[in-house]
Structures are given as C-alpha cells and as structure tokens.
VOPAGU-2260 file (C-alpha; in pm, 1 decimal, decimal comma):
REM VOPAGU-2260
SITE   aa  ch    i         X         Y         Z
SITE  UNK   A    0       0,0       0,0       0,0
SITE  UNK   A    1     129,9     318,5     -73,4
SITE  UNK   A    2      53,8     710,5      -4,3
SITE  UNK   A    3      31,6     919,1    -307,9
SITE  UNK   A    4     149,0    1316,4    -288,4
SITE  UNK   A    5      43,6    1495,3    -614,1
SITE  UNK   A    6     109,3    1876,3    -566,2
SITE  UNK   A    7     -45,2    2166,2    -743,3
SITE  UNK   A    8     -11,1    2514,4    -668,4
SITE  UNK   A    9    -363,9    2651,7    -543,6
SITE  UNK   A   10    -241,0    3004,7    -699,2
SITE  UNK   A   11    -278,9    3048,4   -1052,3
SITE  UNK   A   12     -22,5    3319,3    -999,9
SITE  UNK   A   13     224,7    3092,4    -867,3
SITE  UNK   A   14     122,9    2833,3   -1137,3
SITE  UNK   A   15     345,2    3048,5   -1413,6
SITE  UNK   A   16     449,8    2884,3   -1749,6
SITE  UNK   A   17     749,6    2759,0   -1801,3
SITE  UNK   A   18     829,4    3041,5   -2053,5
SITE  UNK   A   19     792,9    3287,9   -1785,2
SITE  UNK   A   20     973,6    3133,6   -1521,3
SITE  UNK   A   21    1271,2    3147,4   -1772,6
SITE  UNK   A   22    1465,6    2811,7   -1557,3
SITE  UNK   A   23    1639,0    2667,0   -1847,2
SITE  UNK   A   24    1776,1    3058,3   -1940,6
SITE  UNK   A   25    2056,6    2913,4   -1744,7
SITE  UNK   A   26    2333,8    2724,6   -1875,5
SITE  UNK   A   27    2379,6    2401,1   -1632,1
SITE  UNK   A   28    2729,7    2337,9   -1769,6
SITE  UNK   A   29    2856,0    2650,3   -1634,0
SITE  UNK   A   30    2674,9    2693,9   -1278,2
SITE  UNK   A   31    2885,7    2439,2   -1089,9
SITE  UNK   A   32    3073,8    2509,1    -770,9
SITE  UNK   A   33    3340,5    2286,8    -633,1
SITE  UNK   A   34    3269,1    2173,5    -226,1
SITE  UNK   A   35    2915,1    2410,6    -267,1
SITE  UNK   A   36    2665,1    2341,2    -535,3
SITE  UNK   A   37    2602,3    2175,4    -871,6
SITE  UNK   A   38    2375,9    2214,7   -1080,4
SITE  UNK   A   39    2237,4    2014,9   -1451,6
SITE  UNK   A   40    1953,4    1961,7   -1691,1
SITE  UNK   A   41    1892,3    1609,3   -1780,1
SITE  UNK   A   42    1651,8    1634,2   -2100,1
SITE  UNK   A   43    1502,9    1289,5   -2240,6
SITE  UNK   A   44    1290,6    1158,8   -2557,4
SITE  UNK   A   45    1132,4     847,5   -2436,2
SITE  UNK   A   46    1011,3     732,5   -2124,4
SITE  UNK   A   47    1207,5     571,2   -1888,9
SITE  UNK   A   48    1208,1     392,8   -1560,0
SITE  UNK   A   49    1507,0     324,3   -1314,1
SITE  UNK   A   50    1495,4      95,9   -1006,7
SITE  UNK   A   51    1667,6     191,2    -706,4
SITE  UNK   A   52    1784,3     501,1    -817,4
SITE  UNK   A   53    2013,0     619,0    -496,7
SITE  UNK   A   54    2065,6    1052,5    -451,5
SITE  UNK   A   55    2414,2    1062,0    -313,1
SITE  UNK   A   56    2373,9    1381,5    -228,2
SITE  UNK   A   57    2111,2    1652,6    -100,6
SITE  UNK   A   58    1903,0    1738,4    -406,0
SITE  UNK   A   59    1686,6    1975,6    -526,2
SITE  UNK   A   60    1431,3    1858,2    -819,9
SITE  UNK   A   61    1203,1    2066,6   -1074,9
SITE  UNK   A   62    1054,3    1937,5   -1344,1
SITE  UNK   A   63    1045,4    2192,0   -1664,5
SITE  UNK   A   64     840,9    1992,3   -1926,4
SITE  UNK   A   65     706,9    1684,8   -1839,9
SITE  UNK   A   66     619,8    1447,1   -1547,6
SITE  UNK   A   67     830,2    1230,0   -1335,6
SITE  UNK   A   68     616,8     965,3   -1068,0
SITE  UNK   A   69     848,7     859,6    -763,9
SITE  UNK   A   70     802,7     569,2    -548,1
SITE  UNK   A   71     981,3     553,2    -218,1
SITE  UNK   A   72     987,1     421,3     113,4
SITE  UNK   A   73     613,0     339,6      60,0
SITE  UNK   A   74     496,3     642,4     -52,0
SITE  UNK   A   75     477,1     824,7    -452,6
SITE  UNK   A   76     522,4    1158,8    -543,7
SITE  UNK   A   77     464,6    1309,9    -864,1
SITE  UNK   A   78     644,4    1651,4    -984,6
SITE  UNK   A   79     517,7    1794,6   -1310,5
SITE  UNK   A   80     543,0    2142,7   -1512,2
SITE  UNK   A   81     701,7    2317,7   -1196,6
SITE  UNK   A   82     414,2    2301,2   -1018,7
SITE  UNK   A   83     628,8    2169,1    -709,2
SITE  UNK   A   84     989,4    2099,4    -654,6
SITE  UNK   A   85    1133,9    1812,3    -473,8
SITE  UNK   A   86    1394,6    1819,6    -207,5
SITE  UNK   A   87    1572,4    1498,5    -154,0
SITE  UNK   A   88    1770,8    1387,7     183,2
SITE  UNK   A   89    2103,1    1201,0      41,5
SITE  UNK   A   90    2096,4     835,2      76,1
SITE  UNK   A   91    1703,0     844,9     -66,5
SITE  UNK   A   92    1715,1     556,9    -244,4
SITE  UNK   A   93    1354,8     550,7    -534,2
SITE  UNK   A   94    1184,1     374,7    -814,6
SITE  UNK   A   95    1151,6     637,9   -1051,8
SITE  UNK   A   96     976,5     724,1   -1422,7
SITE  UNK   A   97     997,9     998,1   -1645,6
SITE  UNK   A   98     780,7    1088,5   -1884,3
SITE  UNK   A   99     800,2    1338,7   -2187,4
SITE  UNK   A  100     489,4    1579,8   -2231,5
SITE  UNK   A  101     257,8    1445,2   -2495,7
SITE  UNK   A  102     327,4    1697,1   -2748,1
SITE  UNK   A  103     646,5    1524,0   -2823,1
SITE  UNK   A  104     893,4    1773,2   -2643,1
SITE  UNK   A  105    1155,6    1635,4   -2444,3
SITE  UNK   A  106    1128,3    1554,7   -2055,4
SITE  UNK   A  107    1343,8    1825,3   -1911,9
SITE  UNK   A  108    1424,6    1867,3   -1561,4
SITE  UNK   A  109    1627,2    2112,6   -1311,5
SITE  UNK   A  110    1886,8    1928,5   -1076,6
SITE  UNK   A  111    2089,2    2080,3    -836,7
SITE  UNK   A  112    2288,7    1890,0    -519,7
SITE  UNK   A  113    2446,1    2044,2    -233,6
SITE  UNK   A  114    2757,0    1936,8    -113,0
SITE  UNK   A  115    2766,3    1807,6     277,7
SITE  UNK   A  116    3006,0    2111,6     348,8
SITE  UNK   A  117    2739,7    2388,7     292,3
SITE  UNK   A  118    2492,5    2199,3     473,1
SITE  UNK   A  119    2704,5    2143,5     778,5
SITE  UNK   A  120    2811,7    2529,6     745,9
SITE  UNK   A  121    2459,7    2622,2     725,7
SITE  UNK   A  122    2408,1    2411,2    1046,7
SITE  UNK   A  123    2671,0    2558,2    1198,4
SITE  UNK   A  124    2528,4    2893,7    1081,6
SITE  UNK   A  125    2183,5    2816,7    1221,6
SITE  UNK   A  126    2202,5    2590,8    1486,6
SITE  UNK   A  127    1820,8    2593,6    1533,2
SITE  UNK   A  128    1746,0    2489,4    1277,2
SITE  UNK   A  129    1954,6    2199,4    1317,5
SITE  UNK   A  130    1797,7    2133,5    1591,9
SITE  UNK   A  131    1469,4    2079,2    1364,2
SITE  UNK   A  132    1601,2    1921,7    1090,1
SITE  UNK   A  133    1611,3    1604,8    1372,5
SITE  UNK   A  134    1813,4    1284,4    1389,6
SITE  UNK   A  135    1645,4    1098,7    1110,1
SITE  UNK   A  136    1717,5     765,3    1115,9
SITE  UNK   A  137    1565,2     729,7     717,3
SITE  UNK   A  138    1584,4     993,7     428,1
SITE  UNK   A  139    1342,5    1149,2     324,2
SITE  UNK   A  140    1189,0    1269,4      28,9
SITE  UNK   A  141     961,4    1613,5      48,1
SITE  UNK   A  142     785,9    1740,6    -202,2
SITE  UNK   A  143     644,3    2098,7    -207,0
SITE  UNK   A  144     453,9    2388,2    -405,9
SITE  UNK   A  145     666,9    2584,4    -615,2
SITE  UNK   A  146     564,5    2924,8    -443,2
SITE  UNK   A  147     691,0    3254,7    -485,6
SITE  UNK   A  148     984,1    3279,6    -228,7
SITE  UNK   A  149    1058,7    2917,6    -338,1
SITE  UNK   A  150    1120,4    3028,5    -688,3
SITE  UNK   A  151    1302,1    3410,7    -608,2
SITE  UNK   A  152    1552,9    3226,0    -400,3
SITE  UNK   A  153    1612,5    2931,8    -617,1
SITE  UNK   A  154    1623,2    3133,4    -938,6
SITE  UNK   A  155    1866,1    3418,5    -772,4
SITE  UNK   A  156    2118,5    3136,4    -656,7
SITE  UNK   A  157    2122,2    3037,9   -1064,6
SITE  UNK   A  158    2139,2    3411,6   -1182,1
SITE  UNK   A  159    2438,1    3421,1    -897,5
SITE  UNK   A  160    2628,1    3120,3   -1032,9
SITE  UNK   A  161    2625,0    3234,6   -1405,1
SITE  UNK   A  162    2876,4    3542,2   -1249,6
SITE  UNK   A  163    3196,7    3416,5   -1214,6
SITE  UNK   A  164    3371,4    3677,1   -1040,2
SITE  UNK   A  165    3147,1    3624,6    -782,1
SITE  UNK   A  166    3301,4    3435,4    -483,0
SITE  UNK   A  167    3211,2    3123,5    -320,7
SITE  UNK   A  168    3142,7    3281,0       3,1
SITE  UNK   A  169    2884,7    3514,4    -122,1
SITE  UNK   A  170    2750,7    3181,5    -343,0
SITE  UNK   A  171    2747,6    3038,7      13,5
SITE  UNK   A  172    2517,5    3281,1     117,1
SITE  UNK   A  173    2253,3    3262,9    -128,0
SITE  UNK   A  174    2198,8    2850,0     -93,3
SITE  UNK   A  175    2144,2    2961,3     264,3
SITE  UNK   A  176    1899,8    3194,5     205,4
SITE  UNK   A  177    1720,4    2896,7      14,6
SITE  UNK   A  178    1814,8    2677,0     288,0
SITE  UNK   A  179    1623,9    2971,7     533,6
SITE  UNK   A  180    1344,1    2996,9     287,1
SITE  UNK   A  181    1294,8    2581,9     300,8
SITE  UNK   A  182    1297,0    2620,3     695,5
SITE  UNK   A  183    1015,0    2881,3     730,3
SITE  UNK   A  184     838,5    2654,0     490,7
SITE  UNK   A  185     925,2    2358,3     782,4
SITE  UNK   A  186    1165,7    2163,3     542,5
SITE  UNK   A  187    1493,5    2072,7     667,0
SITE  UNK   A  188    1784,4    1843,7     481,9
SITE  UNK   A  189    1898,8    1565,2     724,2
SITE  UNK   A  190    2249,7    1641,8     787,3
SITE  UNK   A  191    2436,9    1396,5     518,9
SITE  UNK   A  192    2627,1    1087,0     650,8
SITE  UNK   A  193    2997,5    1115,8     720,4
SITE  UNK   A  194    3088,5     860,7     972,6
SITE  UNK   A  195    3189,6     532,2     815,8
SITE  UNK   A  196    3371,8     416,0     542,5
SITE  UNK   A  197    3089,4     393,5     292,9
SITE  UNK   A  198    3041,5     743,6     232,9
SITE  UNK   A  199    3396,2     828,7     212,0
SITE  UNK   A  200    3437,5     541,3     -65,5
SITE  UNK   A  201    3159,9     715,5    -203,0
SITE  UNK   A  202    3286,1    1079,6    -186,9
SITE  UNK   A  203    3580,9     895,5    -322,9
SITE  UNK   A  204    3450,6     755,2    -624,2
SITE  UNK   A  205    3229,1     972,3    -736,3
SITE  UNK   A  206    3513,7    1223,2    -751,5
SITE  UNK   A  207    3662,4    1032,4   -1006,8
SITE  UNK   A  208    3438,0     748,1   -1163,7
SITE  UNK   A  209    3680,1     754,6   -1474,4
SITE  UNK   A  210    3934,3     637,8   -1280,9
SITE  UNK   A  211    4031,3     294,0   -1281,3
SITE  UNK   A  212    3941,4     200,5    -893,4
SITE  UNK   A  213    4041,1    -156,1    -723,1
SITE  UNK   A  214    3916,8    -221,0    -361,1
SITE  UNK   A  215    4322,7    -204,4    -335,4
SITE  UNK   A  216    4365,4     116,9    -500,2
SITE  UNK   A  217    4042,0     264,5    -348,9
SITE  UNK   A  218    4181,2     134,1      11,2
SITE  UNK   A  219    4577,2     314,1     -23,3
SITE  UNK   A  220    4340,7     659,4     -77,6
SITE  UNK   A  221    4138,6     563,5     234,8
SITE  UNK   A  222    4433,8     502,2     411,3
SITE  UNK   A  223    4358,3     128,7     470,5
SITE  UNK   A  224    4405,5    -222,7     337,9
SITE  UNK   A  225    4202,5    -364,2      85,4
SITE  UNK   A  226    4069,7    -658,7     314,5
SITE  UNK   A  227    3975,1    -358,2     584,6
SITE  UNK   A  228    3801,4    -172,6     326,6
SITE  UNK   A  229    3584,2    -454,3     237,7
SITE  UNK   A  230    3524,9    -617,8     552,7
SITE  UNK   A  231    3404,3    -277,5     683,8
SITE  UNK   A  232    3155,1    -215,4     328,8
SITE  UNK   A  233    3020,2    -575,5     461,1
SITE  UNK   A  234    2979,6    -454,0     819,9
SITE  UNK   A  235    2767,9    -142,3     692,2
SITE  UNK   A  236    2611,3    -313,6     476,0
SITE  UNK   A  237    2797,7    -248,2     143,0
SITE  UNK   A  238    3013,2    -357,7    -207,5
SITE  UNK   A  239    3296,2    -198,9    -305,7
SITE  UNK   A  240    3205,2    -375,9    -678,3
SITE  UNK   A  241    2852,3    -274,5    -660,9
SITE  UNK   A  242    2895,2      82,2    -570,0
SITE  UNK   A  243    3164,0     135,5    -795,9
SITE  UNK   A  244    2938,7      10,2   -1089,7
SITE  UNK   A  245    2630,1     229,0    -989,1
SITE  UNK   A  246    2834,1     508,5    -932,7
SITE  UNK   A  247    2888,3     489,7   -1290,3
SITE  UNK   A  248    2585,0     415,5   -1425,4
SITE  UNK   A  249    2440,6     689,3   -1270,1
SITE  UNK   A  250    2720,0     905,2   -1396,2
SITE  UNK   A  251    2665,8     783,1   -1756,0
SITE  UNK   A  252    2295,0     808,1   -1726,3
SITE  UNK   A  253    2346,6    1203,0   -1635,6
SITE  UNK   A  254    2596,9    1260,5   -1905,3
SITE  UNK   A  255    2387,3    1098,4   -2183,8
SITE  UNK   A  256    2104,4    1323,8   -2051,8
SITE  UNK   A  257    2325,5    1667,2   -2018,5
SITE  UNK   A  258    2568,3    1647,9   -2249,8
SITE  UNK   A  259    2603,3    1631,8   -2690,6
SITE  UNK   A  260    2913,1    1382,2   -2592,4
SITE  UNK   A  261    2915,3    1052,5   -2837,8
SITE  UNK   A  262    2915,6     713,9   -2644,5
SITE  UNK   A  263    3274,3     647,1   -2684,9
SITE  UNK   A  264    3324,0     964,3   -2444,5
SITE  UNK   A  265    3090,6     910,1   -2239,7
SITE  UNK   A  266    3178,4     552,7   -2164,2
SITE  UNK   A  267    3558,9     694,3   -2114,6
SITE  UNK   A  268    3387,7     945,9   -1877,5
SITE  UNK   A  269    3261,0     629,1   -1667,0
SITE  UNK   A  270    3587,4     428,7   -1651,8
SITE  UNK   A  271    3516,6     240,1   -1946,8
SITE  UNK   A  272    3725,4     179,8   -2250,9
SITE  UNK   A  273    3478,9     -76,2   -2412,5
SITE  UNK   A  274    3189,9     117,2   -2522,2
SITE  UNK   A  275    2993,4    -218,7   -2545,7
SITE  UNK   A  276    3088,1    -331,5   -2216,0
SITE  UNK   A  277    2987,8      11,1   -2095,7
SITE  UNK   A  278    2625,0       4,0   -2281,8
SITE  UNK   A  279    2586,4    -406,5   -2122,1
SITE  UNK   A  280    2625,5    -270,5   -1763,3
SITE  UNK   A  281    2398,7      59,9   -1894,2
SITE  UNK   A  282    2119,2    -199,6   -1975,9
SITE  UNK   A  283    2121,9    -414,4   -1694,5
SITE  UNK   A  284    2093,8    -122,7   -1490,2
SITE  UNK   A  285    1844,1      45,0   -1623,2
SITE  UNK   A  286    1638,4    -126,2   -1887,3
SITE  UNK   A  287    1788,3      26,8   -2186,1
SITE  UNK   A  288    2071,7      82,2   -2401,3
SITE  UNK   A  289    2205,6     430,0   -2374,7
SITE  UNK   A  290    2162,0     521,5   -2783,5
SITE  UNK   A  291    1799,6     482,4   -2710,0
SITE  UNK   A  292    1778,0     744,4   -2430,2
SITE  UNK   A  293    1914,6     995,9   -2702,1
C-alpha cells in the first residue's frame, strides 16, 4: 500500500508557465561550484524507468516539461510542469519514471545537489534549525509547491552562479537563504552521513568514476588495506564492486542526458574503454541501451 502526494499550486499566480519562469535561461554546464553546489539539466525523448535510483547527495528537483512519478519508502510523489519541486535527503534511495509531455517535447528537468560542506556550514550557521532538521534515522523525500519565495531564491542562486567573479562565500550565502526559505516553509535536509567508510568510498569515487578504482587502489586513498576496506563495506552493509558500478551508471545516465558527448566519451567518462561493455552494464541497470535514451 502506498501514499500518493500529487502537488499543485492553489495560486494560478504561482502556477506560471514555463516560458515565464525562464529556468532553463541558465546554462547548467557553467553553474557548478566545487565543495558548494552543482547544478544540470537532464533532457530525455522516451520514457524511462530506473529501479533503485540512490541521490548521493542533497538534491533539489524541478521538473520543466514533463512528469516524473516517484516511489519511495512506501509512498509516490509526482512533480510535473514546476508546479512543485522536490527536495531529496542524500541516501534516498527511489523507483523512478519519467515521462516526456505528450506533445512530443523532451522531458526536461532542473537538478541541483548540495555538497555536505554547505549543509554542515549552514548548520553551523543556524544551529536551530539543526535542531529541527532532527536525527532521522531514514531519508526522506519532500515534495512541495513551487511558491513565490521558493522560486526568487532558487532562481537568484542560478542568476548568482552564471557570475563568475562572484566568490564562493557570497555563493554560500545565497543557498542559505534557500536553505532559510525551506525552513520557514518547515523543510529541513537531514544532515548527510559522514561517519563510516561507505560514504567516504563514495565521496571517493564519485570524484573520479573515470578512474580505474580496485578495492586495493580505493583502500591506499582511504588510508587502509584492501581486506579492511571490504570487511568494513560488509559490516555497513555495502560492495565496493557494486557501488563502484552504480556510481557509474548513474554518472553515464546524467551525461547521456546533459551532455552532446558521443558514447565512446561518455563511456571513457565512466571508466570504461569498451563502449559495449559500458552500454551491457547501462542496460542491466536500467532497462535500456544508452543510444535509445538519445
């Protein structure tokens, strides 16, 4: 059994058109932040479905054109037209479809992630509102109305990052005023996971998914032996095999979505020479070949 949240926004004014809201004026490829913020916009032809799709990181979802139906922890949440916007704890692990509007456009989407530093800064900042945000023992996945002081904040924070002369500190600022805007709105990011060895190894990998990673090699940059680096994945419940592969898939599944690159580079881009081998794991993962998602 499952609970279904389908938002709307009960304001027409607040309902604006995608034209209006001017989101995708914004150049994804150039808006990223090392250690603060990224940001991309997947775009896709066909429908498609991915199990188990995991957010390593705090995330915050619009939809521009399109639908995309969420199932997680027991409950489904749809985000269409940017009606509502999603904001995703990291470790939220969903079942997930997206589907194109019916007049043949492409799905397009807004996707931004946080890094755990600004979080824990903002924390640090606001240490109320840490006290709110709670010790959640699961993620969570919260999906709201796209209101007005959703949508100044968000869409100043993307005028902000096209300026390049402006500094990380005052880019700081502005994902806190979003992160202040959330809070009055009663939404608070858990605090990401740092103790452990699984998310370093995956802070570690997703660094660098082109690299070519053994447990071995992966354990010298933890600063531990390979058999300690597995036999602590297996205590927390982990694979140093599996999360290196999904790591990449879900690399090559946002590359084939953002960027013009042919397969051979995007393969390359996911530690793969072969691009066959690359577009085998591709379909196990997800259902599809990658050519088809073009």
């Amino acid at each position: 059994m499952t609970r279904e949240s389908r938002l709307v926004v009960p304001d027409e004014q607040d309902a604006m058109s995608n034209e209006s809201l001017s989101w995708s004026d914004y150049d994804g490829s150039s808006l990223s932040r090392d250690n603060l913020v990224s940001v991309a916009y997947p775009q896709l032809k066909v429908r498609q479905s991915t199990p188990a799709f995991c957010f390593f990181e705090p995330t915050v979802l619009i939809v521009l054109a399109g639908r995309i139906e969420f199932l997680t922890s027991g409950e489904s949440h749809t985000l269409a037209d940017t009606a509502a916007v999603g904001f995703i704890d990291q470790g939220v692990i969903a079942d997930y479809t997206k589907f194109p509007p019916d007049n043949g456009s492409p799905f397009r989407s807004l996707f931004l992630t946080f890094s755990a530093d600004v979080l824990e800064s903002f924390y640090q900042f606001s240490q109320s509102h840490l006290s709110l945000s709670g010790d959640r023992k699961k993620p969570k996945f919260t999906a709201t109305a796209l209101n007005g002081a959703l949508r100044e904040s968000l869409q100043t924070l993307l005028k902000n990052l096209t300026q390049p002369n402006l500094s990380d500190a005052r880019i700081r600022l502005r994902i806190f005023d979003l992160l202040l805007v959330l809070a009055e709105q009663n939404i608070h990011f858990a605090l990401p996971r740092r103790q452990g060895v699984l998310p370093r190894l995956s802070h570690l990998l997703r660094a660098s998914p082109e690299t070519d990673w053994t447990a071995r090699s992966a354990g010298e940059a933890l600063a531990m032996s390979e058999s300690t680096l597995r036999r602590r994945l297996r205590e927390e419940g982990g694979s140093f095999e599996k999360l290196l592969v999904d790591i990449r898939m879900h690399h090559g599944l946002m590359l084939i979505q953002t960027t013009r690159w042919n397969m051979a580079q995007v393969a390359d881009a996911c530690g793969y020479k072969s691009v066959s081998r690359f577009a085998e794991r591709f379909t196990q993962r997800f259902g599809l070949p990658p050519s088809r998602l073009r």
